[in-house]
C-alpha positions as CSV (number, residue, x, y, z in Angstrom):
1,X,18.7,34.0,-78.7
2,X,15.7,32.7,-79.4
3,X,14.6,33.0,-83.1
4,X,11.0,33.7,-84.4
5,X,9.6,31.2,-86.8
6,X,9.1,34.0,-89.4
7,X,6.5,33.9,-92.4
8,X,7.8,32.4,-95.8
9,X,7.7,33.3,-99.3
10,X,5.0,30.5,-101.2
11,X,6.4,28.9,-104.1
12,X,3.0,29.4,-105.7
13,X,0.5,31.9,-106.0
14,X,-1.9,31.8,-103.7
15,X,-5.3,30.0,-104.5
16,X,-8.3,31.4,-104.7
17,X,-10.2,28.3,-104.1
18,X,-12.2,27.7,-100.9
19,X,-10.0,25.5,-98.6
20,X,-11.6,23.4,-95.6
21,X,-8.7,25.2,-93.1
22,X,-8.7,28.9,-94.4
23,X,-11.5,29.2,-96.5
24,X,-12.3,31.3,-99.3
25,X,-9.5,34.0,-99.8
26,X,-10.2,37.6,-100.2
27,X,-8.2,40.6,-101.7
28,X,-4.1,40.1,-100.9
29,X,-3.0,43.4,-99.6
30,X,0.1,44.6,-102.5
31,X,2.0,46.5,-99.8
32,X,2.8,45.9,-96.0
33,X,0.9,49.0,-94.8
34,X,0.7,48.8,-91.0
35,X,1.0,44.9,-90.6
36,X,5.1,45.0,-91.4
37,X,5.6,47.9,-88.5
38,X,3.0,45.9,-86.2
39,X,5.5,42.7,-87.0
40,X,8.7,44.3,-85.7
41,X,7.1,45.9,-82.8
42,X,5.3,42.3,-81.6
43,X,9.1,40.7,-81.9
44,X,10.4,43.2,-80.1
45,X,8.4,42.9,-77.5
46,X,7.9,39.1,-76.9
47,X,12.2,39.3,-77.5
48,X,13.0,41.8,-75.2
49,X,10.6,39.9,-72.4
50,X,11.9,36.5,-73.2
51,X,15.6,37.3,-73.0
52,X,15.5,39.8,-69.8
53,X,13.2,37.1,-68.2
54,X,15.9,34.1,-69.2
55,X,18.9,36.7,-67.4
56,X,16.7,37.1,-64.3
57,X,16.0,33.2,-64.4
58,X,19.3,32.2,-64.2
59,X,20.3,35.1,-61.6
60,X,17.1,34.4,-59.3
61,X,18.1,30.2,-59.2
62,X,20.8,31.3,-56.5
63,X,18.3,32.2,-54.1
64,X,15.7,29.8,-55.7
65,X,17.7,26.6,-55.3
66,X,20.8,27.7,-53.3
67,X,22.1,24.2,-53.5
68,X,22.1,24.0,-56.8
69,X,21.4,26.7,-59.2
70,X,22.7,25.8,-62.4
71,X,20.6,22.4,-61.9
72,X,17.2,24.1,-61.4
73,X,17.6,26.1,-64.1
74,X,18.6,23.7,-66.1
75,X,15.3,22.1,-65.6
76,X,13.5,25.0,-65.7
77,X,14.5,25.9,-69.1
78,X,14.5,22.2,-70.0
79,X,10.7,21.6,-69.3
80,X,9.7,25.5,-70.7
81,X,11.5,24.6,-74.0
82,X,10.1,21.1,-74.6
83,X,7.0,22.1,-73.9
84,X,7.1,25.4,-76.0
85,X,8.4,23.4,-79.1
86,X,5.3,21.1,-78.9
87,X,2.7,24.4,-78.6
88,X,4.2,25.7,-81.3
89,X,3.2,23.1,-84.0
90,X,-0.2,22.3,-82.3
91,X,-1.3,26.1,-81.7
92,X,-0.3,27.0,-85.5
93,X,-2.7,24.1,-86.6
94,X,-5.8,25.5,-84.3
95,X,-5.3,29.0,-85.2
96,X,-6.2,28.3,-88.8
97,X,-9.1,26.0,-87.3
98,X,-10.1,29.1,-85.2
99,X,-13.7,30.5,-85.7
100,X,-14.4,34.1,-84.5
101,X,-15.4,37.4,-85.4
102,X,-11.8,39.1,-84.5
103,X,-10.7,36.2,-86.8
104,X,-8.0,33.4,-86.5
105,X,-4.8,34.9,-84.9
106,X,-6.0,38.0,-82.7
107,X,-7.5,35.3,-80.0
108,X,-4.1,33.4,-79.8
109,X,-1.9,36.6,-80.2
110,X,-3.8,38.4,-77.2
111,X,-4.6,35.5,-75.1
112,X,-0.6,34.1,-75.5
113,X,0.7,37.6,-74.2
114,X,-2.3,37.5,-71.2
115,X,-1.1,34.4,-69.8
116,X,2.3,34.7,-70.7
117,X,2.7,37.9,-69.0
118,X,0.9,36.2,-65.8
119,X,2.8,33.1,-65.9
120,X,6.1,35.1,-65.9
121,X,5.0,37.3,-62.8
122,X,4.2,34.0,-60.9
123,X,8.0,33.1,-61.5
124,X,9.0,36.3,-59.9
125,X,6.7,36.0,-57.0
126,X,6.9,33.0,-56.1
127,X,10.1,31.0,-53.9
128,X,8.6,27.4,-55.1
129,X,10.6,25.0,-57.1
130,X,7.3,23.9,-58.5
131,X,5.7,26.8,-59.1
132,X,8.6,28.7,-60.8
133,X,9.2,26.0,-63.4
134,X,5.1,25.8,-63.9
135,X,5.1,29.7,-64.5
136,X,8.1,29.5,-66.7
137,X,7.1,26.5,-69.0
138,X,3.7,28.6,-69.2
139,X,5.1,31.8,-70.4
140,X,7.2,29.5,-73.1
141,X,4.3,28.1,-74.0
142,X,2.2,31.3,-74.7
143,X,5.3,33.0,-76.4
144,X,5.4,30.0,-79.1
145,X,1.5,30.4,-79.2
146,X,1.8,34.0,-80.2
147,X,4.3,32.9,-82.6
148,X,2.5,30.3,-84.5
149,X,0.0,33.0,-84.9
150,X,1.3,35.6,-86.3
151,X,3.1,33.7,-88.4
152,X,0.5,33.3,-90.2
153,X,-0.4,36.8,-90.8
154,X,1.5,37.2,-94.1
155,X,-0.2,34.5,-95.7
156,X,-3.7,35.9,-94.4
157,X,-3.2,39.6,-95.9
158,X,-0.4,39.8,-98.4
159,X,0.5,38.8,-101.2
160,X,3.6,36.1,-101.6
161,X,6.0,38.6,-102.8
162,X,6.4,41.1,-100.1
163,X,6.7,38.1,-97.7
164,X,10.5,38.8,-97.5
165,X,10.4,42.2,-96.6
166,X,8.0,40.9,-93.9
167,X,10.5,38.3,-92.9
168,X,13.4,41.3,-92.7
169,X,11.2,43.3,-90.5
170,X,10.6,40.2,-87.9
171,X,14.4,39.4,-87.6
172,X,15.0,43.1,-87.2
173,X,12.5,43.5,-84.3
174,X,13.9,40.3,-82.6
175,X,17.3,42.1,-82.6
176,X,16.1,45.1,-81.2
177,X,14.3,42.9,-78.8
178,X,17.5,41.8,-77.6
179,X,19.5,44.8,-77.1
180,X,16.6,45.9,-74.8
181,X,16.4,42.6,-72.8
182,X,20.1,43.3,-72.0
183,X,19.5,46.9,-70.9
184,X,16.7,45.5,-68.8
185,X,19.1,43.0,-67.6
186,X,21.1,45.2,-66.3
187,X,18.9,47.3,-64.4
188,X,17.2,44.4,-62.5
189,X,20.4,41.6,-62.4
190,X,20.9,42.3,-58.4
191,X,16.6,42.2,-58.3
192,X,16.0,39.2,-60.0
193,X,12.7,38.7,-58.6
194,X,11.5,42.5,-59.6
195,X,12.8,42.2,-62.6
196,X,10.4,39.2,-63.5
197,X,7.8,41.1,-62.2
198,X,8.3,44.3,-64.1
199,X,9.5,43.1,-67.5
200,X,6.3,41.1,-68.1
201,X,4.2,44.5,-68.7
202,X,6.1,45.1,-71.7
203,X,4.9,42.2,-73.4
204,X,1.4,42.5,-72.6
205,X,1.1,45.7,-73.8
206,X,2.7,45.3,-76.9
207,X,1.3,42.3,-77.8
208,X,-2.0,42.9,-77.4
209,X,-1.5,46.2,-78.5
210,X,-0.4,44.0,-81.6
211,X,-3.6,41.7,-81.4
212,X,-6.0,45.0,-81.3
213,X,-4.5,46.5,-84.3
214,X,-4.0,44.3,-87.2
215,X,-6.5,44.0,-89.6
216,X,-9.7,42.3,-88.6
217,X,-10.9,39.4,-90.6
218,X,-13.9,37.5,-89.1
219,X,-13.6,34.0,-89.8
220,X,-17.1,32.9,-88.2
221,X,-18.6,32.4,-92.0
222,X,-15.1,30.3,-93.1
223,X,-15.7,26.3,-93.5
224,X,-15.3,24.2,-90.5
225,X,-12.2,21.7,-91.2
226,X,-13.0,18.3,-91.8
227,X,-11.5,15.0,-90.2
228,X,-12.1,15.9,-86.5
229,X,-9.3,14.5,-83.9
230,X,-7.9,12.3,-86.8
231,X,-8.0,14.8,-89.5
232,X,-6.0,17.4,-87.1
233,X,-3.6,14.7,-86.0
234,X,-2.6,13.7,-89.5
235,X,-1.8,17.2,-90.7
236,X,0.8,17.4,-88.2
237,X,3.1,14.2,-89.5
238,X,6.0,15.5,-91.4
239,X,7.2,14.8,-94.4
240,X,9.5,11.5,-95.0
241,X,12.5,13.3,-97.0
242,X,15.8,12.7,-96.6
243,X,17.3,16.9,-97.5
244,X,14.2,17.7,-95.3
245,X,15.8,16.3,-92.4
246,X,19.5,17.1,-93.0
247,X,18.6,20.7,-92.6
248,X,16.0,20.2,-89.3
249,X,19.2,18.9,-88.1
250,X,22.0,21.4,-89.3
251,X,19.8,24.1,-88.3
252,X,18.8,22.6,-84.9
253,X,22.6,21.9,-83.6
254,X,23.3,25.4,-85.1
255,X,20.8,26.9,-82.4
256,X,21.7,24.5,-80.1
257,X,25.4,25.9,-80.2
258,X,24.4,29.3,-80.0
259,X,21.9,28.7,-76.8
260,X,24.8,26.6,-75.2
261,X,26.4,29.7,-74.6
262,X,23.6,32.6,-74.6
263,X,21.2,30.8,-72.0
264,X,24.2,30.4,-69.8
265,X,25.6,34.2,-70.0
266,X,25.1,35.4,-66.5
267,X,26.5,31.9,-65.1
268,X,29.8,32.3,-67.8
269,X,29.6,35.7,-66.7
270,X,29.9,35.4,-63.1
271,X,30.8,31.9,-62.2
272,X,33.6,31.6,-65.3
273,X,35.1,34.9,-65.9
274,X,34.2,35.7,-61.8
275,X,32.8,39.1,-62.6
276,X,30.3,40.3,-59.7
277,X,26.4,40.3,-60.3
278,X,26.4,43.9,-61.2
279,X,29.5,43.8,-63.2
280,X,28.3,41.0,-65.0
281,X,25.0,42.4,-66.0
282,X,26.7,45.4,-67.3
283,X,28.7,42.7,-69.5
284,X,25.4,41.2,-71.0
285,X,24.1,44.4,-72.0
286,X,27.3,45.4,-73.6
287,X,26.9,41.9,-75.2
288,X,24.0,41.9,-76.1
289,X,24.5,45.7,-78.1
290,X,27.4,44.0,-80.1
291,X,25.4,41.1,-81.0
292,X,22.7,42.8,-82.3
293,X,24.6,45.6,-84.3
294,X,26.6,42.6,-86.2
295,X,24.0,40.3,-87.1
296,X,22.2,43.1,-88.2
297,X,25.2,44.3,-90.3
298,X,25.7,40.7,-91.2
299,X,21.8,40.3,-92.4
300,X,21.8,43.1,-94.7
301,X,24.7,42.5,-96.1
302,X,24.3,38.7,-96.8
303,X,20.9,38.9,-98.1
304,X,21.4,40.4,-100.9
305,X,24.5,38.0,-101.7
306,X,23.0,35.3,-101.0
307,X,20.6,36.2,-104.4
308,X,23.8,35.9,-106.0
309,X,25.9,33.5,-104.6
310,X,23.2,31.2,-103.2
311,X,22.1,30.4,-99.8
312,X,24.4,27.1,-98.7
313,X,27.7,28.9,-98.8
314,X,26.0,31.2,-96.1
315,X,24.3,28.3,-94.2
316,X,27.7,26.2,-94.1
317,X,30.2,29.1,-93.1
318,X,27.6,30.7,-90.3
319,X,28.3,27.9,-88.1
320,X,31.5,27.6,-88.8
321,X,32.2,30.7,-87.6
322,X,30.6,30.4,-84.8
323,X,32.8,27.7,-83.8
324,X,36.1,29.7,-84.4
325,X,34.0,32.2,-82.2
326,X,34.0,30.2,-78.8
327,X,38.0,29.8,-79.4
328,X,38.8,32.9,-77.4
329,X,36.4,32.0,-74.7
330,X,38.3,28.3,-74.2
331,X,41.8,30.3,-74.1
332,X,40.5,33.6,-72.0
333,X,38.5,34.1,-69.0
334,X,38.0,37.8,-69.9
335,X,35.3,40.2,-70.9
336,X,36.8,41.3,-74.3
337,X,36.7,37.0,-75.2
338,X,33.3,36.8,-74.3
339,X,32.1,39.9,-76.8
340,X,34.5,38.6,-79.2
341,X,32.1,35.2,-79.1
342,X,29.0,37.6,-79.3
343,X,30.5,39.7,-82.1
344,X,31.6,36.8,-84.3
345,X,28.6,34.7,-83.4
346,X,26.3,37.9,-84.2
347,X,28.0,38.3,-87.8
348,X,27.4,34.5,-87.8
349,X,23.5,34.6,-86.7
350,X,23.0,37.5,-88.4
351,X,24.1,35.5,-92.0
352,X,22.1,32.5,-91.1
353,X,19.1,34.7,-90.4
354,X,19.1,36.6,-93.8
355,X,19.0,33.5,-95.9
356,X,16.8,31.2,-93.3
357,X,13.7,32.1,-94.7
358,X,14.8,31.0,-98.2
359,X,16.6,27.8,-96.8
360,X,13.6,26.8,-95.4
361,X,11.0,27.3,-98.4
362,X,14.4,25.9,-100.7
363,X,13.8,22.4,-99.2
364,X,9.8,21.3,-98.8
365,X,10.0,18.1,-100.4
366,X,6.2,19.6,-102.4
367,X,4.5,22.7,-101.8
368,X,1.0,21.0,-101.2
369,X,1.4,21.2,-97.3
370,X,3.4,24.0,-96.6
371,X,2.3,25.6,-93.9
372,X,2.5,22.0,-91.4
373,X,6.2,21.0,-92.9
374,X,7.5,24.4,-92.2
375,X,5.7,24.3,-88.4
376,X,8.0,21.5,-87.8
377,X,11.1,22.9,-89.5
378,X,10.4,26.3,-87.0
379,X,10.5,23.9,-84.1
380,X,14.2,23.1,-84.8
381,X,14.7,26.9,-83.6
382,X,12.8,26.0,-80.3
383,X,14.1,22.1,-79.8
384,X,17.9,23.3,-78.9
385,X,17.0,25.1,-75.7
386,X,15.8,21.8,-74.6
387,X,18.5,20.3,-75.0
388,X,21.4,23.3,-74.7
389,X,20.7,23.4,-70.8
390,X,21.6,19.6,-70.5
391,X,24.8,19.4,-72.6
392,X,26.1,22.9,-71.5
393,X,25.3,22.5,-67.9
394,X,26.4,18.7,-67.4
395,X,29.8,19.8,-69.3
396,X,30.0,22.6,-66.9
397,X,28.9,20.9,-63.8
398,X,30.8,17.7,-64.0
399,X,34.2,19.2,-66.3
400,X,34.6,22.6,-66.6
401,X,33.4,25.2,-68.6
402,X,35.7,24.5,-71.0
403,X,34.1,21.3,-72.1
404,X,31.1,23.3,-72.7
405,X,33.0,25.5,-75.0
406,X,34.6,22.4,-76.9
407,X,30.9,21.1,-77.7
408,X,29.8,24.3,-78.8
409,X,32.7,24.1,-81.7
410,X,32.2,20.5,-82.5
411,X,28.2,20.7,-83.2
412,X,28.5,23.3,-85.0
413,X,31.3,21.6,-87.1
414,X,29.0,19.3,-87.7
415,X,26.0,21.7,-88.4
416,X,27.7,22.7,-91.8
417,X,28.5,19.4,-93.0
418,X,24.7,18.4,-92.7
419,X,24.3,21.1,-95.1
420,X,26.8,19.8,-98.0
421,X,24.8,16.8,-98.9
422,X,21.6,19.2,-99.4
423,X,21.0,19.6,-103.2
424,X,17.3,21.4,-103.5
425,X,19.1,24.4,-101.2
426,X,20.9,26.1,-104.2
């Protein structure tokens, strides 16, 4: 379940000063027009992709690595996400440093779904170790390339106040996204290999579909950042704050619980539960439905609360759900326990994803380097599915399932408590 880093409301207006990175600003757009429908339809598309391709991953490793499936794709998805939570700080950094006439974030956006798309039909045609985990850490790559991008478009073309409604349309395409990666799941989950094959398509098209259509800026007559090498390398050190921190962490080991069960689904599917391949790709799609119809229940009904009531009660009680979630998956090796995980954890993901934006914006320590502190805040939604693949499939390899499922509620235990010491988040 991966989430998008999504653009953010600025504190202050936006400055009509000439700035070595952007340079001179022109005319903010007062309405969304066609960049809030091009939004949703770009996370749909990279979504729907990244979660079919994760399905067909896991299901391909038995023929990949017969010995030991759950190991390769461990480190499959252990080198792809390491390597896409570094892109994704360096590659929003070089799009604003980007000189051309289709401007700053069309080159990245279509050249991310090019080589994404190719990278992920490499995994599908080829039978090498190697190569697979190559074409798979690529296609993670470009997807958090794209990303960084077009996270940036909000800030480019509109003006601060819409940025939520901008923020509601991203969330709502990745859930979309991911009731059509399950339906594609299920289609290709006894065809792994086509599947990675085919599915890549839909993210080329749409994304540089995306890349074509947004507005065009050229940013050949912008100033040329200063600094060089140096320069870059000190915009990307974060900032030293203490409540800065507390909630990278609290909203990394809430990810990290959520991927400890998502990026295993066909393996808890089949393996745990002992459904057949078809069976249990016909599960993930059902799951996948449910999750996406209660978060977004869950996202526009806590959004609006959250105005009210503030964002930490929503923060603290997402993951705490979560964890009550996983309980019926500990007790019962049954379909109906794992949608009851996906439906609680959906409310659950759904809450968390309403009020994320504002969380995020809440706690910058200043608002004089915005755009780099929140890069590295976004990567805490990447980080987790380096690490989710270790924990869950060591638990699962060397104690049982069940383990897994114990970690799952214990870090996210712990995710709301790193919340209650946080003060700027109101």
């Amino acid at each position: 379940m991966p989430t998008p880093p999504r653009p953010l409301p600025d504190a202050q207006p936006p400055s009509t000063s000439t700035s070595t990175e952007a340079g001179p600003r022109t005319a903010l757009r007062e309405t969304l027009g066609i960049i809030g429908p091009l939004v949703l339809v770009f996370n749909l598309g990279w979504s729907a992709t990244n979660n079919a391709g994760g399905a067909y991953l896991q299901a391909a490793s038995d023929a990949i690595a017969p010995g030991d499936p759950i190991g390769f794709y461990t480190t499959a998805s252990t080198v792809g996400a390491l390597l896409a939570a570094v892109t994704i700080v360096i590659t929003g950094t070089l799009s604003d440093r980007t000189r051309s006439r289709f401007g700053k974030r069309a080159p990245w956006i279509a050249g991310g779904a090019i080589i994404g798309s190719l990278s992920l039909m490499l995994t599908g045609a080829s039978s090498s170790r190697v190569l697979v985990v190559i074409g798979w850490a690529l296609f993670q790559m470009s997807i958090n390339a794209m990303i960084a991008a077009v996270l940036a478009v909000g800030p480019d073309h509109l003006v601060p106040r819409i940025f939520g409604r901008m923020s509601g349309l991203a969330g709502l395409g990745v859930l979309l996204g991911t009731v059509v990666g399950g339906v594609l799941t299920a289609l290709f989950i006894t065809r792994p290999q086509h599947g990675l094959l085919a599915v890549p398509w839909i993210m080329l098209v749409v994304c540089v579909g995306v890349a074509i259509a947004l507005p065009r800026r050229s940013s050949l007559d912008e100033p040329r950042p200063t600094g060089g090498a140096r320069g870059f390398l000190r915009a990307l050190v974060p900032p030293a704050d203490l409540q800065y921190w507390l909630v990278f962490v609290g909203r990394f080991l809430f990810v990290l619980a959520l991927y400890m069960v998502v990026l295993y689904q066909v393996f808890i599917a089949s393996d745990y539960i002992g459904l057949e391949r078809q069976a249990a790709g016909n599960l993930i799609a059902t799951a996948s439905a449910v999750l996406a119809v209660c978060a977004g229940a869950a996202t526009v009904i806590a959004g609006p609360l959250s105005d009210r009531l503030g964002r930490r009660p929503f923060v603290i009680a997402a993951p705490l759900l979560t964890a009550v979630a996983v309980v019926p998956l500990m007790a019962f090796r049954t379909p109906w326990a794992f949608l009851a995980f996906f439906a609680l954890g959906g409310i659950a993901y759904g809450a968390y994803l309403s009020v994320d934006a504002a969380l995020m914006l809440d706690v910058l320590p200043d608002q004089d380097h915005v755009a780099k502190d929140l890069s590295v805040l976004n990567a805490s939604n990447t980080l987790p599915a380096v690490f989710a693949p270790i924990v869950a499939g060591s638990l699962s390899s060397a104690v049982g399932y069940e383990a897994s499922f114990i970690a799952v509620a214990v870090t996210c235990v712990v995710a709301a408590a790193c919340i209650i010491p946080v003060r700027r988040v109101r």
